[in-house]
Structures are given as C-alpha cells and as structure tokens.
N, C-alpha and C positions, 0 to 999 in steps of 0.2 A: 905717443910717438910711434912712426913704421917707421923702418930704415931698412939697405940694402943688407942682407944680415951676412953675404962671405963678405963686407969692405970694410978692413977695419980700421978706418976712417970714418965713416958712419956707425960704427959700436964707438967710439971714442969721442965724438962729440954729442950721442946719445948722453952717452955716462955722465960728463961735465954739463952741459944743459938739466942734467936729471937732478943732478945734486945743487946747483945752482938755485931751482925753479922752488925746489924743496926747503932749500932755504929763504924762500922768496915766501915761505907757506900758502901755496899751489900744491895740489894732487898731482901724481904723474902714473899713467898707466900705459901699458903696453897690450899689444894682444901676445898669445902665448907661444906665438912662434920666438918674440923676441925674448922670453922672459930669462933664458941664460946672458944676453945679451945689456940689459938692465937690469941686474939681478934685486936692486932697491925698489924699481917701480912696483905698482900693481897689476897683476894679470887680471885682463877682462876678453870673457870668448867676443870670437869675431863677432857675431852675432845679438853680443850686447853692448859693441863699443860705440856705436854711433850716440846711444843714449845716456852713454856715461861722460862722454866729453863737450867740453865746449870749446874748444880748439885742436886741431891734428895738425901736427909738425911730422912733415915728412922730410927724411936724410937718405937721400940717393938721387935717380934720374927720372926719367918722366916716368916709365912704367912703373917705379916704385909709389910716385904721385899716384897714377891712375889706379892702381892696385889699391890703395889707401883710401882713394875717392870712390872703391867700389862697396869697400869697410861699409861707408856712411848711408850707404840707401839714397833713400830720400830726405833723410834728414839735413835740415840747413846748416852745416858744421862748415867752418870757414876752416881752411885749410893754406898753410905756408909750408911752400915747398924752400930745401936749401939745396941746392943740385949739385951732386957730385959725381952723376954723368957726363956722357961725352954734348948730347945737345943742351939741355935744358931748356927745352921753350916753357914748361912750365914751372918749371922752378927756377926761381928768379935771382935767389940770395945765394952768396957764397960761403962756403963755412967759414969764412972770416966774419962776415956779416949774420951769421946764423943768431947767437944771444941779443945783438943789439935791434934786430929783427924782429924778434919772438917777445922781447921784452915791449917794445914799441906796437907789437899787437896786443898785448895784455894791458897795455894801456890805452887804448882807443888810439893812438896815433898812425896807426897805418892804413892806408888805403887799401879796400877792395873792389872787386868786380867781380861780375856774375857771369858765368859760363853757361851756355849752352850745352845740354846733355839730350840727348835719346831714350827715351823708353822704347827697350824692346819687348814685344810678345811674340813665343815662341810656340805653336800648337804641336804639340806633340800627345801621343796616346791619349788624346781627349781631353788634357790638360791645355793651361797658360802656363810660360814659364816667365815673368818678367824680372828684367835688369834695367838698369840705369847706365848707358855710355858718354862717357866723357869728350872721346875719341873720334869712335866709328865701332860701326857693326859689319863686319864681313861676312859675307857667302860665299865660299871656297870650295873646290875641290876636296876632294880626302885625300889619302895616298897615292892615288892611280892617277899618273898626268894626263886629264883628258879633259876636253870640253864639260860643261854642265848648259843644262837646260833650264831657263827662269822664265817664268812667267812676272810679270812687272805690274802693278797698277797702281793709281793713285787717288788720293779722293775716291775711290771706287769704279776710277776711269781707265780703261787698260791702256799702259803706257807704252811696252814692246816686249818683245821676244829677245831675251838674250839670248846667247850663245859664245861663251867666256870661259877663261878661267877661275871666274868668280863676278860677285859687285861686292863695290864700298858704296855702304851710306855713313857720311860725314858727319860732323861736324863743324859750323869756322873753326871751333878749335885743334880740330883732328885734321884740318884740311892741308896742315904741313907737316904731316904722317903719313901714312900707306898711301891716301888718297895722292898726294903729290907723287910720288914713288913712281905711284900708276899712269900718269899724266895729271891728272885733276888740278885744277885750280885753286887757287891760295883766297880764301875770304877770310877778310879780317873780322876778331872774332865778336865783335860791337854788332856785327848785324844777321838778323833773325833766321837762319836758312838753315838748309841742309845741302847736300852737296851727295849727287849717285853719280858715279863712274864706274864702268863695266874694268876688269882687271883682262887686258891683251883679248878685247873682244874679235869674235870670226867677222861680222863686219864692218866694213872699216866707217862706215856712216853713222854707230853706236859709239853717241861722245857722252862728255860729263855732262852733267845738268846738275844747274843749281836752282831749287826749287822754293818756296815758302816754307817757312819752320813749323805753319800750321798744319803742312799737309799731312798724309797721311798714306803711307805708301806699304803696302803688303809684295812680296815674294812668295810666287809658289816655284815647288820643285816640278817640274814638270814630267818626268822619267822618276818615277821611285828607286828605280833600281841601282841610280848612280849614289854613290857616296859622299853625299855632302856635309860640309860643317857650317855654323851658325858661329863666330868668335865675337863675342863682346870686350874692345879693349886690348885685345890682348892677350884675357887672363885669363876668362872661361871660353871651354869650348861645348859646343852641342848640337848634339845628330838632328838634320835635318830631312824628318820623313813628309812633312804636309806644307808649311805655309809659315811664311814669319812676318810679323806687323811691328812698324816701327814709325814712331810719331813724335812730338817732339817733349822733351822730358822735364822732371824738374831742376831747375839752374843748379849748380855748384858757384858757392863765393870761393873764391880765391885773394890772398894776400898781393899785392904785386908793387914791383921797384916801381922806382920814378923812371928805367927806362923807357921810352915808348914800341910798339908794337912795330916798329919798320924798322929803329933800333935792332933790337933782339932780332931780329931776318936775316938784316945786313951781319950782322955779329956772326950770328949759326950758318948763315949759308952761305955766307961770303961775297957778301954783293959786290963789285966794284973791286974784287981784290984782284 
C-alpha cells in the first residue's frame, strides 16, 4: 500500500484494510516512508517494491496514484486507486468502497484497463536517465520567468522552434492534467497518442498536436545557458543541459468502476452544471 501520509484518513483505512487482508492470509507491505504509518505491514525499499507485490492499493489523489505508479517501473503491477482527493480521475473508488474493492480484485472480479505511459530519456553528462510517465513529461522553465528555447523533432523530422514557457508531452491519460490547464485537448484514454502542447507559447500559430503513440519525439535545449527542468509526473525533477527523448512506454493496468470515462469528466469538471 502508498497512501497520502499527512491524511489521516488514508493512515486509517490503511490500518483497517491492513489488518483485515492479514486476516484474509495475504502479505501486506509498505514502502518505508509509510512504515510508522502501518506499523503491522512489512517495509520493502522503494526500489524492491515493484517485485515484491502483486497488487498496489493506492489511498489519496491522483499524485499519490502517480507517485505509486512511479514505485512500479516497468513492471506489470495492477494498481487500484481509492481517491481521497479533490479530483480523482484516476482513482476511481471511494473509501466506502475501498475493502469491497480490493477484495473483488483479489478475486479476479474486477475489471482493468491499460494506460498509456511514456518512456523518458534524459541525456545528461553522457548518460541516459530513463523513467516511465503516467502523466506527462514537462520542459519548464527554472526559477527565472522567462522564455526557453526548444528545438522539437520527431521521427527524426524537425518539427519547430519553440519559444515558451515550457512543452507538455501528454498522455490521454495526462491529457486532463497540465496539458488541459495549458489549452490542450482532452483524448480519451482508449486511444494510442500522445499529445505536445507548448505552455503560453511567443507564437501565437504554435498549437497542441496530437501525434501517433509510435512516434518518437526528442527536445533539445537550444541556449545552454537558460535553466531548464525536465519533470516526470510531477514527482521527479531534472536539469536539462542536452536533449530529452520521449516515446511511447510500457502500459500501466489500472483497476476501474463501472463508471464510464465521459461519466468521470462530467462528474470532475462539471459539465452541464
């Protein structure tokens, strides 16, 4: 299990799920951030959890999802989120419905689907730095509000010249996160893409595109001198001196309700209200 660790609300149906599952004779382990938090579970470092589990119950909002889904690498670990966030698009169950949930996973009874992720590579000092985004990958600015410089290609085709406060490369499922925020268009997350949009580009003809999930789209920084970041997700950040490649990655399963996917929009975003 991850969980939001200041809500205690998520330390509290940790505890009850932990002791429950336990009696259920299921293993339960935590990583060690949470282990005051579960003080029964087993502590396993971040770095050895993906291989120690065969399901992650995540208890908080989406970043705690995504944080959680960053835990798992590449590894195929199906993951049920109980959202006790303000949105939850990807956590679907409510802590009312969290045990009856989790139980119904453990028994083959619930449905999943596969998410779309990113592989990022990050060239730095002569290295690759790869991650796996859920999300989106953003190219930001640093502290100093100013333009940045991208160079853009794709396939190995030069695409354009930015000049922004940044790009997002999407996700569908990140695409009603930053991406939308920015302007970017909403792809439902059943189909293969990615999604780049420039954040408050200088011109005004530099729109989103939503591309093949095949493709394969590298950023250079074009000026060294400016201070940029590379953010996967949210969670990790990193200095951006040469060039980042980002392609399309391996899926994330996900647990998810019977509501449907225009459901959940209407609900979060408030269509029609």
């Amino acid at each position: 299990m991850v969980l939001k660790h200041e809500k205690p609300e998520a330390v509290a149906i940790a505890r009850a799920l932990g002791a429950w599952l336990r009696a259920e004779g299921h293993a339960v382990v935590v990583p060690p951030f949470h282990a005051q938090d579960v003080p029964e579970a087993a502590v396993v470092a971040d770095d050895a959890l993906a291989a120690a589990v065969d399901l992650l119950v995540v208890l908080g909002g989406d970043g705690t999802l995504l944080h959680g889904a960053g835990l798992l690498g590449m590894r195929p670990v199906p993951v049920l989120g109980v959202n006790l966030g303000r949105l939850g698009f990807l956590a679907p169950f409510s802590p009312a419905e969290a045990r009856e949930a989790v139980g119904a996973a453990l028994a083959g009874r619930l449905a999943t689907e596969e998410r779309m992720r990113l592989a990022m590579r990050l060239h730095r000092d002569g290295q690759w730095i790869e991650r796996q985004a859920l999300n989106d990958v953003v190219i930001s600015q640093g502290s100093i509000a100013r333009l940045v410089d991208l160079e853009a290609t794709l396939d190995g085709r030069r695409l354009t010249h930015y000049r922004a406060d940044g790009l997002i490369v999407a996700t569908p499922t990140g695409s009603t996160a930053y991406n939308l925020a920015a302007g970017g268009p909403i792809v439902a997350p059943g189909h293969a893409a990615m999604v780049i949009t420039p954040i408050c580009p200088h011109t005004l003809s530099n729109r989103p595109l939503v591309v093949p999930a095949a493709s394969r789209a590298e950023v250079r920084l074009v000026d060294p001198s400016h201070r940029v970041m590379v953010t996967v997700d949210g969670q990790e950040a990193f200095p951006l001196d040469d060039r980042v490649e980002i392609t399309q990655g391996e899926p994330l399963v996900l647990y998810r309700s019977d509501k449907s996917y225009f459901e959940i929009l209407r609900e979060k975003l408030g269509w029609g209200g």
